[in-house]
SELO-198819 format. One record per residue (C-alpha): residue in three letters; x, y, z; residue number from 1. Coordinates in steps of 0.2 Angstrom, whole numbers, plus 5000, padded with zeros to 4 digits. Layout:
<nodes>
NODE resn    x    y    z resi
NODE  ALA    X    Y    Z  NUM
...
</nodes>
This chain:
<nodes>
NODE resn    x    y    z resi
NODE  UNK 5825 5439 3954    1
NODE  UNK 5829 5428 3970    2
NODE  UNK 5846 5427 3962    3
NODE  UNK 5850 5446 3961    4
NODE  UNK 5843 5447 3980    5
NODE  UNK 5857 5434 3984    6
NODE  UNK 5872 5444 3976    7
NODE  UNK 5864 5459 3985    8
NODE  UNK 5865 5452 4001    9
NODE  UNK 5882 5444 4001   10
NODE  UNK 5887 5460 3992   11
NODE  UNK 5880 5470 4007   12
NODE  UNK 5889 5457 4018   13
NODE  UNK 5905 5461 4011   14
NODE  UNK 5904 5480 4011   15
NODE  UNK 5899 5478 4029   16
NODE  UNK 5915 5467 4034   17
NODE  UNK 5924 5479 4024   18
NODE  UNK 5918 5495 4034   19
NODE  UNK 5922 5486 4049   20
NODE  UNK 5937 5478 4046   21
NODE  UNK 5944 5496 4039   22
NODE  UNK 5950 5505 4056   23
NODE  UNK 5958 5491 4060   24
NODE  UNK 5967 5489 4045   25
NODE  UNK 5970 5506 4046   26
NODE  UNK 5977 5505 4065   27
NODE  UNK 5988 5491 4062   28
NODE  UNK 5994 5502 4049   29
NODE  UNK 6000 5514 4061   30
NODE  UNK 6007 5503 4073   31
NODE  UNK 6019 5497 4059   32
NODE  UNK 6027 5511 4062   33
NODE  UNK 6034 5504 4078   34
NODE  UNK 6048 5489 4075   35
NODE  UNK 6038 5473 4079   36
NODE  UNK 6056 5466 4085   37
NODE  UNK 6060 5483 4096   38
NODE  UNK 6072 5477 4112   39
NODE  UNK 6067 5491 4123   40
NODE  UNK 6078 5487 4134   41
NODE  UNK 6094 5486 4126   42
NODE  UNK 6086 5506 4118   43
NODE  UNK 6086 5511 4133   44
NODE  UNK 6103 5506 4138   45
NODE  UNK 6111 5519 4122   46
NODE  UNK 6099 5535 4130   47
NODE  UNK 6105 5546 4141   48
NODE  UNK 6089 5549 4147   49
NODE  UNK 6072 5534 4148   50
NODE  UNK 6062 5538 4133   51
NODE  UNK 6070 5551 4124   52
NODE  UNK 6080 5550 4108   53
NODE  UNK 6093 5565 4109   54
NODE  UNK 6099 5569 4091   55
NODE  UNK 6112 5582 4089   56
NODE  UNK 6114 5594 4072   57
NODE  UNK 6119 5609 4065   58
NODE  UNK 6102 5617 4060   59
NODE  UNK 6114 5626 4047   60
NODE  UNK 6115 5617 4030   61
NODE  UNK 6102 5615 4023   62
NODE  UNK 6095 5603 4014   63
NODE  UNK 6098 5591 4026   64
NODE  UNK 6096 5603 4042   65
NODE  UNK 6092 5620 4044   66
NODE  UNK 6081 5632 4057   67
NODE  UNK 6066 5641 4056   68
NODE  UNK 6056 5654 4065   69
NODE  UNK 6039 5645 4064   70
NODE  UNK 6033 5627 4066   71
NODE  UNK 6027 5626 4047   72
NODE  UNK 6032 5614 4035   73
NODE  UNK 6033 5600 4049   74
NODE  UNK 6047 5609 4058   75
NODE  UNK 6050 5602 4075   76
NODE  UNK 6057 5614 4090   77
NODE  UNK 6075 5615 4095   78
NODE  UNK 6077 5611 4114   79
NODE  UNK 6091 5622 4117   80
NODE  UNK 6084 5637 4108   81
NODE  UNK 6071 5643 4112   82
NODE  UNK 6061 5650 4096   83
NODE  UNK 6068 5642 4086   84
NODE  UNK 6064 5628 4074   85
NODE  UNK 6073 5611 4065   86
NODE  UNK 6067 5607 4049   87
NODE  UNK 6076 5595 4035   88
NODE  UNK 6079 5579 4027   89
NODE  UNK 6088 5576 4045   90
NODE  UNK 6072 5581 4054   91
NODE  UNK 6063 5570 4044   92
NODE  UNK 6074 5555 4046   93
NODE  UNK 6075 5557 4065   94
NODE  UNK 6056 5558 4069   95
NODE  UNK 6053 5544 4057   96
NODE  UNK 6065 5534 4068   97
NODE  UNK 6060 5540 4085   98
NODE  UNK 6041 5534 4077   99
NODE  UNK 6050 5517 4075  100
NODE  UNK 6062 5514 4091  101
NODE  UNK 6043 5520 4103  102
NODE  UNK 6054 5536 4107  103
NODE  UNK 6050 5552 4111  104
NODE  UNK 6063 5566 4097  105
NODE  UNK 6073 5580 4105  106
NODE  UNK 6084 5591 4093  107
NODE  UNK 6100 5599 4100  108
NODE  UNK 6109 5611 4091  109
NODE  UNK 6127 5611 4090  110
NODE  UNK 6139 5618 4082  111
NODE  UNK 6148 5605 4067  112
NODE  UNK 6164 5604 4078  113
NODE  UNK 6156 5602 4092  114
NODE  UNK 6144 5587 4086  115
NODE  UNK 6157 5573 4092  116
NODE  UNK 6161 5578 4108  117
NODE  UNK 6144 5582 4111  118
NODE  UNK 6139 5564 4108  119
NODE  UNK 6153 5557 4117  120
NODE  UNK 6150 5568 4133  121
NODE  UNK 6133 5559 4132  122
NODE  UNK 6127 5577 4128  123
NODE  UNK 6115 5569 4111  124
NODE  UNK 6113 5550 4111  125
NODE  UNK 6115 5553 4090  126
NODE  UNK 6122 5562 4076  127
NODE  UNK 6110 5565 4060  128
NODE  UNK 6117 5579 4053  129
NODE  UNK 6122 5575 4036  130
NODE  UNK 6139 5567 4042  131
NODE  UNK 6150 5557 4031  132
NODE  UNK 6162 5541 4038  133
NODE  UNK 6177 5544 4035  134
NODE  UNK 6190 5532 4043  135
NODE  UNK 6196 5547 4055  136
NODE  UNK 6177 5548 4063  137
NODE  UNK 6177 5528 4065  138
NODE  UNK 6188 5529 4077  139
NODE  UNK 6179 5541 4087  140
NODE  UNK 6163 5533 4083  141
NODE  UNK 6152 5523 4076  142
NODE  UNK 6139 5522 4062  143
NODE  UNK 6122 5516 4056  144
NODE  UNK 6121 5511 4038  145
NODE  UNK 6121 5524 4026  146
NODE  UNK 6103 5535 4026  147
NODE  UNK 6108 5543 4009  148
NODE  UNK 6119 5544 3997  149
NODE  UNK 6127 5557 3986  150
NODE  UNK 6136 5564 3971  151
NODE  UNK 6150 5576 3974  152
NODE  UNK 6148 5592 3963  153
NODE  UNK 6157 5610 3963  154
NODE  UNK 6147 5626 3967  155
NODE  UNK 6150 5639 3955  156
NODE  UNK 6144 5657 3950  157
NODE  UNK 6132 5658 3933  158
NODE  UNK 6145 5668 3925  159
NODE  UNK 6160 5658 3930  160
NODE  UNK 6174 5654 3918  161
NODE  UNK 6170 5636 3925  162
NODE  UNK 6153 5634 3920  163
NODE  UNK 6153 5625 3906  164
NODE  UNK 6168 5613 3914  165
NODE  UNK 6165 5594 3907  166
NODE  UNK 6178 5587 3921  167
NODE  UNK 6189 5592 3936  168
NODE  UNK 6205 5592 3924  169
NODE  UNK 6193 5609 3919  170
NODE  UNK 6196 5618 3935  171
NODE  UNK 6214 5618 3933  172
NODE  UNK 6218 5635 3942  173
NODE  UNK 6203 5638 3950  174
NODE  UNK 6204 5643 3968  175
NODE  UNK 6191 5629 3976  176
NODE  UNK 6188 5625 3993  177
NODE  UNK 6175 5613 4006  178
NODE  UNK 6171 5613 4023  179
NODE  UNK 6184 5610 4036  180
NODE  UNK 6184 5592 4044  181
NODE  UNK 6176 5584 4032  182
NODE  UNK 6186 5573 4017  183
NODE  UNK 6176 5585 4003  184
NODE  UNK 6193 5595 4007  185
NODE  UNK 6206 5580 4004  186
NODE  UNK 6198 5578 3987  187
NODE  UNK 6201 5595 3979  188
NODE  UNK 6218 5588 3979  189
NODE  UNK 6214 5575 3963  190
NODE  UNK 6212 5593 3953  191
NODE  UNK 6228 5597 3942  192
NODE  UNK 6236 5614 3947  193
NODE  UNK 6221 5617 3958  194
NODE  UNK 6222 5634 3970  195
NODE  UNK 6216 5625 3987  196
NODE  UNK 6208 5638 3998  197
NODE  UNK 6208 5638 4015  198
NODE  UNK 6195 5625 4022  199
NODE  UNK 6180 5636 4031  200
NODE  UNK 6168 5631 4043  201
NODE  UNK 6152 5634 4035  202
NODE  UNK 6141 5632 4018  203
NODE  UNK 6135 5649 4020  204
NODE  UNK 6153 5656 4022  205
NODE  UNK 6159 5646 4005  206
NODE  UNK 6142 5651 3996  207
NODE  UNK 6149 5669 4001  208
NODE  UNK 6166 5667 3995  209
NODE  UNK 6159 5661 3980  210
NODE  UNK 6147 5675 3976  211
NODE  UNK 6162 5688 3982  212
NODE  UNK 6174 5680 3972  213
NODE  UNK 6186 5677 3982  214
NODE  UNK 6184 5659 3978  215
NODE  UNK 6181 5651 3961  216
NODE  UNK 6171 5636 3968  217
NODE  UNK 6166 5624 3983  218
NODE  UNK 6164 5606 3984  219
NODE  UNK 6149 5601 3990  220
NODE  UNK 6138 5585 3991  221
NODE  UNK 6123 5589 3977  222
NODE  UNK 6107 5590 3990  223
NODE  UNK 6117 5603 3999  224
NODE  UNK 6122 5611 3983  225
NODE  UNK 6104 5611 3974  226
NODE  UNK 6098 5618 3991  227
NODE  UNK 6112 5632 3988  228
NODE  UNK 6106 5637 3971  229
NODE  UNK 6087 5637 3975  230
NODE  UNK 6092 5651 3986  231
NODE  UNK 6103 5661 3976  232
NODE  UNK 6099 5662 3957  233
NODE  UNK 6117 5667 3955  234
NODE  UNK 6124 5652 3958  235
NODE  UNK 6123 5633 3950  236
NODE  UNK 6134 5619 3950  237
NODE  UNK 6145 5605 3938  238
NODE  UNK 6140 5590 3941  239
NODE  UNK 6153 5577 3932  240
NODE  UNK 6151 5559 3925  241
NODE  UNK 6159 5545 3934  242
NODE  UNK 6174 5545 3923  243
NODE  UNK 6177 5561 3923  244
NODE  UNK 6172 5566 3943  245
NODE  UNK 6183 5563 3958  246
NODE  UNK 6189 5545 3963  247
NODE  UNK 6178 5541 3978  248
NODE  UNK 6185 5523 3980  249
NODE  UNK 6193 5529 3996  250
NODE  UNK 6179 5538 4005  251
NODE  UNK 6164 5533 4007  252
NODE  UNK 6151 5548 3999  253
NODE  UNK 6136 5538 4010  254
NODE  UNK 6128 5548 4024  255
NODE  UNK 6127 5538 4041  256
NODE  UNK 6119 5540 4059  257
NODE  UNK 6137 5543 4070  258
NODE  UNK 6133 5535 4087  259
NODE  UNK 6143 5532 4103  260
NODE  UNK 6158 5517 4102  261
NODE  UNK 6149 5499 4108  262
NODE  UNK 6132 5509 4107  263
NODE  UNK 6115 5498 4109  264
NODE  UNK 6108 5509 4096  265
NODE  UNK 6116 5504 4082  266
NODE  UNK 6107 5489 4078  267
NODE  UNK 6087 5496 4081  268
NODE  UNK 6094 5511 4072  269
NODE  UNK 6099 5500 4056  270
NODE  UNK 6080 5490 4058  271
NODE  UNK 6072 5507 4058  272
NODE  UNK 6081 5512 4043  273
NODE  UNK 6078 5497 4033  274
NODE  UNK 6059 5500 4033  275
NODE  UNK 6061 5518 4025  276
NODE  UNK 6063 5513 4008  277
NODE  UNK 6074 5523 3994  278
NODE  UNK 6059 5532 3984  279
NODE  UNK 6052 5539 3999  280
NODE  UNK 6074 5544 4003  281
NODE  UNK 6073 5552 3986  282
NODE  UNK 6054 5559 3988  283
NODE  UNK 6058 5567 4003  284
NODE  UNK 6076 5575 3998  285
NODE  UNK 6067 5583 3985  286
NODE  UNK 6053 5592 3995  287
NODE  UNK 6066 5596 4005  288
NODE  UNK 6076 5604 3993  289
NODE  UNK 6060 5613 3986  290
NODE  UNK 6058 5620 4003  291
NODE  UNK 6074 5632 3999  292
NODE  UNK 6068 5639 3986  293
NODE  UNK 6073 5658 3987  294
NODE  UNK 6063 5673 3983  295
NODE  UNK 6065 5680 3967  296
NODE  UNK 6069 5696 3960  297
NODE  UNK 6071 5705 3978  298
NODE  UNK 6085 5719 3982  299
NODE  UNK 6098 5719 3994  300
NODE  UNK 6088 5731 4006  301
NODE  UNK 6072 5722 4002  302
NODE  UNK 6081 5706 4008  303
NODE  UNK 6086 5713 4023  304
NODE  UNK 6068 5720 4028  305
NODE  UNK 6062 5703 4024  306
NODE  UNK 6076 5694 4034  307
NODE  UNK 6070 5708 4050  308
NODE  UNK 6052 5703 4047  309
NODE  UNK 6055 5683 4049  310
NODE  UNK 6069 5683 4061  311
NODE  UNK 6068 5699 4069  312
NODE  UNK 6062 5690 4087  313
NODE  UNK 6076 5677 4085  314
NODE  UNK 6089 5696 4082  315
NODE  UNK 6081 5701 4098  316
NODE  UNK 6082 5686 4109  317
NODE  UNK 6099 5684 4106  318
NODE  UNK 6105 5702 4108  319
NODE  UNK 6095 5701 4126  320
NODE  UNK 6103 5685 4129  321
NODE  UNK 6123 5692 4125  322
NODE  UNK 6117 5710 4133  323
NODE  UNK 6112 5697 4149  324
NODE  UNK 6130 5686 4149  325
NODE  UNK 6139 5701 4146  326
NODE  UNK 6133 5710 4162  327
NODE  UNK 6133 5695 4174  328
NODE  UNK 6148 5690 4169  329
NODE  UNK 6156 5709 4170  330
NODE  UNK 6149 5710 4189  331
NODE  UNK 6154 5692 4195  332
NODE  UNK 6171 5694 4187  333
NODE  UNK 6174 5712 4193  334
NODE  UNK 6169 5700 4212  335
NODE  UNK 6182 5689 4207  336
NODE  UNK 6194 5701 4205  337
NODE  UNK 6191 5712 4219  338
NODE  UNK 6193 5697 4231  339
NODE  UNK 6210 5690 4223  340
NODE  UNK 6217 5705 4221  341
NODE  UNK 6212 5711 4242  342
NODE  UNK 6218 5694 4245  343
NODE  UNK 6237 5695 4234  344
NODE  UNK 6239 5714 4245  345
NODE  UNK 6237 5704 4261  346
NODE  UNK 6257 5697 4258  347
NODE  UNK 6265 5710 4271  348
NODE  UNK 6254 5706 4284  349
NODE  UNK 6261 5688 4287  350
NODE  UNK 6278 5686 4294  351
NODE  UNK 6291 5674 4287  352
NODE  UNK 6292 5656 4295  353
NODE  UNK 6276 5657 4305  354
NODE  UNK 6264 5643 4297  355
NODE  UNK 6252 5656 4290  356
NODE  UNK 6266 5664 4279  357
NODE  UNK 6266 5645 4269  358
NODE  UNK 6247 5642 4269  359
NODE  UNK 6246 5662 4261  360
NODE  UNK 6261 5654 4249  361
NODE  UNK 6250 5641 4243  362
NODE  UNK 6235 5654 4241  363
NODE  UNK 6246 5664 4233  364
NODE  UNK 6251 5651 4219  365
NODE  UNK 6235 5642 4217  366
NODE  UNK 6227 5663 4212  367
NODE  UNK 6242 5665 4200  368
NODE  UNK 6238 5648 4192  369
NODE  UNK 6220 5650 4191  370
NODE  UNK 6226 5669 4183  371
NODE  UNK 6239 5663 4172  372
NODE  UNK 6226 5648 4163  373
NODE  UNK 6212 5660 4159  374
NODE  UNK 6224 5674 4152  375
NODE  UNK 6234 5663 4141  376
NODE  UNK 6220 5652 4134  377
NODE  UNK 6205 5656 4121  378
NODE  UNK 6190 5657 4130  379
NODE  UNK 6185 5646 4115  380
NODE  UNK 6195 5634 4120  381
NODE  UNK 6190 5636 4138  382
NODE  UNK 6168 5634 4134  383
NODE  UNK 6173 5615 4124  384
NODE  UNK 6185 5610 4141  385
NODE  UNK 6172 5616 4153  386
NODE  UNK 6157 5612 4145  387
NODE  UNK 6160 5594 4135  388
NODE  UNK 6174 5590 4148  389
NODE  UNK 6163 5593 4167  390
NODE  UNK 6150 5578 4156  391
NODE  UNK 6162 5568 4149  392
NODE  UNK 6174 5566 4166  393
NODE  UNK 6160 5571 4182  394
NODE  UNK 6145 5569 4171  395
NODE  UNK 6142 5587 4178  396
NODE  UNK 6127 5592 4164  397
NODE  UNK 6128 5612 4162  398
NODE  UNK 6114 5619 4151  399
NODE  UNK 6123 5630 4137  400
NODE  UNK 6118 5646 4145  401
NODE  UNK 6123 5641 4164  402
NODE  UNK 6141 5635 4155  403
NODE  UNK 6143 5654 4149  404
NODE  UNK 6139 5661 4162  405
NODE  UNK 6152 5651 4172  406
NODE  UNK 6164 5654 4158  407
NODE  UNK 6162 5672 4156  408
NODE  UNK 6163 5677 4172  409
NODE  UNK 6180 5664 4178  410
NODE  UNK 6188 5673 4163  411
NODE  UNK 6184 5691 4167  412
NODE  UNK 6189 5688 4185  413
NODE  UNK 6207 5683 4179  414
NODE  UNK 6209 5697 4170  415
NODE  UNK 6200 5708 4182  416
NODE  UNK 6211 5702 4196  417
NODE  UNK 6227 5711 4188  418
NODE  UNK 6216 5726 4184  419
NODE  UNK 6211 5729 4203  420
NODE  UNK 6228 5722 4210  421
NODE  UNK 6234 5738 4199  422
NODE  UNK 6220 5751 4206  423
NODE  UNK 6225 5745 4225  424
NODE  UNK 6245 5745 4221  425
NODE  UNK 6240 5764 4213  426
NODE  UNK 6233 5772 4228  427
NODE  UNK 6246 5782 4237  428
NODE  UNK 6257 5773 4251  429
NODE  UNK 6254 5787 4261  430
NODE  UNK 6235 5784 4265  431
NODE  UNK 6241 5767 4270  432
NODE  UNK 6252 5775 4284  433
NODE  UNK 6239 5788 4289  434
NODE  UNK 6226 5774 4291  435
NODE  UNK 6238 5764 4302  436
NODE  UNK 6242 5780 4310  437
NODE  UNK 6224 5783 4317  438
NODE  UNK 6223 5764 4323  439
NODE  UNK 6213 5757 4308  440
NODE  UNK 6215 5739 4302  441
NODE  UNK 6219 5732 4287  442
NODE  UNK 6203 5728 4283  443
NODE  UNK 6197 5745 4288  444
NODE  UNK 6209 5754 4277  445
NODE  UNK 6205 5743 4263  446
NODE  UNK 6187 5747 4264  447
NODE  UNK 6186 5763 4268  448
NODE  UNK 6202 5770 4261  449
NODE  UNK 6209 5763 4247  450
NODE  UNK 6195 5753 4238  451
NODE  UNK 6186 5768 4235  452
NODE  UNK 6200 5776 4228  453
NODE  UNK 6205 5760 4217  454
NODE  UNK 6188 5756 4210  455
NODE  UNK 6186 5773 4204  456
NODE  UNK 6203 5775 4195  457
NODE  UNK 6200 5756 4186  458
NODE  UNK 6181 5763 4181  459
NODE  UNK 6185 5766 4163  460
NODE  UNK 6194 5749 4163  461
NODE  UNK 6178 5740 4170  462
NODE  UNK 6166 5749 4158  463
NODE  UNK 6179 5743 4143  464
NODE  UNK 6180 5725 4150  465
NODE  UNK 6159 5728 4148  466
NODE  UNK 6160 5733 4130  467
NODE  UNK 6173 5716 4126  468
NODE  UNK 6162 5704 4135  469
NODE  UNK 6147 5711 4125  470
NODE  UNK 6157 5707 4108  471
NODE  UNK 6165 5691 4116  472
NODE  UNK 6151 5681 4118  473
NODE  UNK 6152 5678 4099  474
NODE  UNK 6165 5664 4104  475
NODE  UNK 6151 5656 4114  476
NODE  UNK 6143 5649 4098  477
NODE  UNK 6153 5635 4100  478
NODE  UNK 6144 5627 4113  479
NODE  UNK 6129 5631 4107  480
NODE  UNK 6125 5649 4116  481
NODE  UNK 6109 5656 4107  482
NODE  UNK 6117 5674 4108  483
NODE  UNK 6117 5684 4094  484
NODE  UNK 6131 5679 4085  485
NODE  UNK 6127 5660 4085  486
NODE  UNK 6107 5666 4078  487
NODE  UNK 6115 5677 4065  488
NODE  UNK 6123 5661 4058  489
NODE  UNK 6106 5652 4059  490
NODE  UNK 6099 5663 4050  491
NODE  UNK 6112 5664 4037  492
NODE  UNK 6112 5644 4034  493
NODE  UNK 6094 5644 4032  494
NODE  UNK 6092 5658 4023  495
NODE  UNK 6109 5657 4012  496
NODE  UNK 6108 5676 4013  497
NODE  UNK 6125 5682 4023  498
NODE  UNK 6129 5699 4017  499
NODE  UNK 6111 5704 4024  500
NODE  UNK 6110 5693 4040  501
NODE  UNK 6127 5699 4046  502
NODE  UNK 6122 5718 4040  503
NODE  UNK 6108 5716 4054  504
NODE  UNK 6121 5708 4065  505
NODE  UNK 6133 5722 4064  506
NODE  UNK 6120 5736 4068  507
NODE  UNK 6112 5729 4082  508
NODE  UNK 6132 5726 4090  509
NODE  UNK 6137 5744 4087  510
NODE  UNK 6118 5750 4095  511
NODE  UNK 6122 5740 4112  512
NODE  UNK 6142 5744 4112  513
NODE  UNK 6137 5762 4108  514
NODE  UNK 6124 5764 4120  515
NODE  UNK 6133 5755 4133  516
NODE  UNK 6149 5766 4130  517
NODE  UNK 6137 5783 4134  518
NODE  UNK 6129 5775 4150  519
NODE  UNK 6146 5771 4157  520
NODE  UNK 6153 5789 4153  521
NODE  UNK 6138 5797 4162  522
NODE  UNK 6141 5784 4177  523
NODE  UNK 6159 5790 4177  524
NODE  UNK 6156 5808 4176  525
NODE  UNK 6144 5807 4191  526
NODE  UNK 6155 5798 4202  527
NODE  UNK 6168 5809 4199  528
NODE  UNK 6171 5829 4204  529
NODE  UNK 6171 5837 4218  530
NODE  UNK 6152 5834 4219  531
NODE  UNK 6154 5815 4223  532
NODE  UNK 6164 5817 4239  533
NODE  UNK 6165 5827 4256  534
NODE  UNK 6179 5832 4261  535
NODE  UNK 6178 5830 4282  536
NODE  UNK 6189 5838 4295  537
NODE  UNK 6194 5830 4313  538
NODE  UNK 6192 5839 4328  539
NODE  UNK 6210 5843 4329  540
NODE  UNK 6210 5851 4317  541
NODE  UNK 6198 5864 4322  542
NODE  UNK 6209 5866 4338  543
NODE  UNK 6223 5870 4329  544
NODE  UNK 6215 5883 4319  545
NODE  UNK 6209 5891 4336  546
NODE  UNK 6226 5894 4343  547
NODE  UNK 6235 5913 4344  548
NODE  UNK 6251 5913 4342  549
NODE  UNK 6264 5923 4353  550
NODE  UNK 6274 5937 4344  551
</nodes>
């Protein structure tokens, strides 16, 4: 009996140490989590900003990356869009290292061309966006070790000719393609006789090509493939043996972090990454993949309500945000223009050889340059210089939305500037003399005279150059402008389902140019007629009338 109450005690003493020692077993378990052997100072020398882990991606293929409208499924929000939220094996990976390097997580979204210069402008301190080295990208920058690796596999229709292929000597004369800048595209190559399509810049746009037919088949890396097909029942993929697949002995199929040339981070990033171990990489890919799994038996009209219902906020705010560039950019430009094109009409009022005739030159030729750039370069092109180039060169830091607005409205004014210069050369000479005549200035006559008479002959012009802005803010998306193009393709990578997002797309472009269109007509009708001026008559005039004439 004394026995028993002796293992009793020292079993009671052993439960208690163990109820005890548990939170702290427990704590240390969550500390773990943060590298014992951390350098935080040599981490804080690859951020941009003290604390905070930047990571630049897509948010458009999924499974590695992909947006949502909610915070569900352990989505985390995307800085530069507002609304919108990242989800993903990406996602995943980059909080779990954040966790690990003490750092606070901020996902940027970029467009996949403009991942690069976005890290090298210092715009994202890091790249997780399912990026593979290629020996083109090590020398822009660097890498972690790999995070994942893959399998390269073709995309396919159900009822393809190519279904039941058993190698790529089996897609002989298939027309196959991959996304641009990435080596996926050098390797379509290695098939015989192989119709190469044009590289695009998007999975949803291949997974579109394939379902229209235009294509016969994609190359894709198998996550983002099996994501693909648990979103679109008519799709699957051929996944080959190694003898029978593509030689990868000169690419590298592994899936790194890409960071800054010389960057501190390399080396915490690779610690981080050696604690996650391959199961859970594998277990997490899956759930991930799972998390695509598309809604079955639904019609084309169907889809689209249900698009409308999840996403119809994200429609919204980017339509208000294109309807909001478009018009600022429209009134600044048409500023712009107004003063350039005053300024160019000043030329006769300066006599040659005096010093103010040169400066005017120099005006002059600076307004034609500044003209000239905008109107014979892409404003594509001009939203990468301006915005990656003012970081990379001034370290001048424009949000995305603060960059369009910029770049709108510097474009507009150049072709503006020509459009005014028109109105004002249109306006009849005469009214010049008759202002000079009655001891006006040129200032005067400009103001009172002949820029009312200009604007108004130039209106329809202005109201067009509204409409084109409205459309040309699509270009924006490259820099990461949440208008209503670049949502529209967010929607369409998560979702897989382009036909329908772009439908939604479409109709909400032709309601805003349409209605536009109407109000500009109704504002043109009022300001013109004989309704919208009075005709005024000088005192002389009345004189003249008053006075008989002698027979």
């Amino acid at each position: 009996m004394e026995q028993n109450q002796g293992l009793f005690k020292k079993l009671s003493v052993l439960i208690l140490m163990f109820i005890l020692l548990l939170p702290v077993k427990m704590i240390v378990g969550a500390e773990d989590k943060k590298l014992s052997t951390i350098n935080s100072e040599q981490i804080q020398e690859g951020l941009e900003d003290p604390g905070v882990l930047k990571v630049g991606m897509e948010a458009n293929y999924s499974p590695f990356n992909w947006s949502q409208p909610s915070l569900v499924n352990g989505a985390l929000p995307i800085s530069n869009s507002k609304g919108e939220f990242g989800n993903g094996y990406d996602v995943h990976i980059a909080q779990e290292l954040a966790q690990q390097l003490g750092l606070e997580l901020e996902i940027v979204k970029l467009e996949w061309d403009g991942l690069p210069p976005a890290l090298n402008s210092g715009k994202v301190d890091a790249i997780i966006a399912g990026m593979s080295v290629t020996p083109e990208r090590k020398k822009e920058i660097d890498f972690s070790d790999n995070y994942y690796e893959s399998q390269m596999v073709l995309v396919v229709r159900k009822d393809s000719d190519f279904v039941d292929a058993q190698s790529i000597e089996d897609f002989s004369n298939a027309k196959v393609t991959a996304q641009l800048n990435t080596f996926h595209y050098g390797l379509i190559d290695q098939i015989p006789n192989v119709q190469k399509g044009t590289a695009l810049d998007s999975f949803p746009t291949m997974i579109s090509s394939v379902l229209s037919g235009k294509i016969d088949a994609y190359l894709s890396e198998e996550p983002g493939a099996m994501a693909a097909v648990a979103a679109n029942t008519d799709l699957t993929y051929v996944k080959f043996t190694k003898e029978n697949g593509f030689d990868l002995s000169q690419v590298d199929t592994g899936i790194a972090i890409g960071l800054r040339k010389g960057s501190p981070l390399v080396e915490p990033i690779n610690q981080a990454l050696s604690q996650i171990d391959e199961e859970e990489r594998i277990a997490l890919m899956k759930e991930m993949v799972e998390l695509n799994q598309g809604q079955e038996n639904l019609s084309f009209w169907q889809d689209v309500q249900a698009l409308w219902a999840s996403y119809g906020n994200q429609f919204i705010r980017g339509a208000l945000n294109t309807l909001f560039i478009a018009l600022f950019a429209t009134i600044v430009g048409s500023v712009i223009g107004l003063l350039i094109a005053v300024i160019r009409s000043m030329k006769d009022l300066f006599q040659k050889g005096r010093p103010s005739y040169y400066l005017f030159k120099v005006v002059d030729f600076l307004l034609v340059t500044y003209i000239e750039i905008f109107r014979g370069t892409p404003m594509m092109v001009q939203a990468m210089l301006i915005f990656y180039g003012l970081k990379l060169f001034f370290d001048i830091d424009l949000s995305s939305m603060t960059a369009a607005l910029f770049i709108v409205s510097i474009n507009t004014g150049a072709y503006l500037s020509e459009v005014m210069r028109g109105g004002i050369q249109g306006v009849d000479k005469g009214q010049y003399e008759g202002a000079k005549a009655i001891g006006m200035t040129h200032g005067q006559t400009m103001r009172h005279v002949v820029l009312p008479q200009a604007v108004l002959s130039i209106l329809p012009t202005l109201g067009n150059e509204f409409v084109i802005n409205i459309k040309d803010t699509s270009v924006l998306n490259v820099i990461a402008v949440t208008e209503l193009f670049f949502v529209s393709k967010s929607v369409a990578g998560s979702t897989y389902q382009t036909f329908q997002t772009f439908l939604i797309t479409s109709v909400i472009y032709f309601v805003l140019t349409f209605t536009t269109t109407r109000i500009l007509n109704l504002i043109e009708r009022k300001m013109s007629g004989s309704h919208s001026y009075t005709v005024v008559q000088s005192s002389s005039t009345e004189a003249v009338k008053g006075v008989k004439t002698h027979d």
